[in-house]
N, C-alpha and C positions, 0 to 999 in steps of 0.2 A: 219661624218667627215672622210678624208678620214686615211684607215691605212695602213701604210708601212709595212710589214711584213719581209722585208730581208735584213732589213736596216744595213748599217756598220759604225760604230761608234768606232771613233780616239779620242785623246784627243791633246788640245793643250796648249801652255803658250804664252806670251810676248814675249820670248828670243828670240836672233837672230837666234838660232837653227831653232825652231819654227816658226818663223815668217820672218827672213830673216832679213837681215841688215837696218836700219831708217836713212837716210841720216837727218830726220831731229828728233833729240833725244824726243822732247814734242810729236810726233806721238806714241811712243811706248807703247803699249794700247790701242790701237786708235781703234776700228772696220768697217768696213765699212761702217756702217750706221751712224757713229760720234761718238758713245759714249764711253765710255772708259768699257771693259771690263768685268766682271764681274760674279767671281766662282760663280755656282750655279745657273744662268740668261742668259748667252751666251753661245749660238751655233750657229757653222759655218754650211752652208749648202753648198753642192756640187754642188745641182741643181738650178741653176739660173733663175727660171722659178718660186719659192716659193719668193717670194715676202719678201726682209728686212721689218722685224716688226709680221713678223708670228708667231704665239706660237704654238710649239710643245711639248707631251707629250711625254717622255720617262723614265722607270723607275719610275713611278711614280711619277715621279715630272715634272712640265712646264718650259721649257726652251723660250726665244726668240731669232730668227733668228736674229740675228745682224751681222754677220761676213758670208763672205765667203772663199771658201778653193782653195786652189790652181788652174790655171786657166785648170792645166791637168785633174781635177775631176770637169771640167763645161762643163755638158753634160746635157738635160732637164730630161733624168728620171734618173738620179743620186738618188741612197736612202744611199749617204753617208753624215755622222756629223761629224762635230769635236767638241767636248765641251771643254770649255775651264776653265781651272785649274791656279792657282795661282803659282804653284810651278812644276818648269820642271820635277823635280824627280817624282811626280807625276802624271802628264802627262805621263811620260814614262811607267813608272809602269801598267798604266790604260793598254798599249797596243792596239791589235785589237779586236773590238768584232763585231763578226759577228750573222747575222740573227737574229736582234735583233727586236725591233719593235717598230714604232715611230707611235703616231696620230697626224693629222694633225693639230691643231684647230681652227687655222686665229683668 
C-alpha cells in the first residue's frame, strides 16, 4: 500500500469557522460523502484523486476518507488531511503537523 511520507495534517470541527456558513442548518455535519461526521473515523483529504470511502492509516489508528478540504488544497498529489475533532478548541489546539506519515489502505 501505498505510503505518504510528508503528509500535512490539520484538524477540523463542524463550526462555521471550520466549515464555513450552512445555509441549510440539518447539513451541518454533513461530509461529503453524506455521512455525518465522526471524531475518531473522519478524514478530510486534499487530494481528490483518493477516492471518498478509502481508509487511511495514521498514527496508528484507520481513519476514512469521507470529507474533503478546501477547494485551494485540491491538487491530485496533495499529501494533506484534515481530521476531524468534535470540539473547535481542539481542533485548534491539534494545530499543524507536518511530515507526518499516512498509509494508504483502500
Amino acid at each position: 500500500m501505498p505510503l505518504l511520507t510528508n503528509a500535512i495534517i490539520t484538524f477540523y470541527c463542524a463550526c462555521t469557522i471550520c466549515c464555513g456558513v450552512k445555509k441549510n442548518k440539518s447539513l451541518i455535519g454533513i461530509t461529503a460523502s453524506g455521512t455525518r461526521a465522526k471524531q475518531g473515523q473522519t478524514i478530510a483529504s486534499g487530494n481528490r484523486s483518493i477516492p471518498l470511502g478509502t481508509k487511511v492509516e495514521w498514527n496508528g489508528k484507520v481513519y476514512i476518507i469521507e470529507d474533503r478540504m478546501a477547494k485551494k488544497y485540491n491538487y491530485d498529489n496533495s499529501e494533506r488531511f484534515d481530521v476531524y475533532l468534535t470540539s473547535h478548541e481542539e481542533a485548534r489546539k491539534g494545530g499543524i503537523l507536518k511530515q507526518q506519515k499516512i498509509k494508504i489502505l483502500k
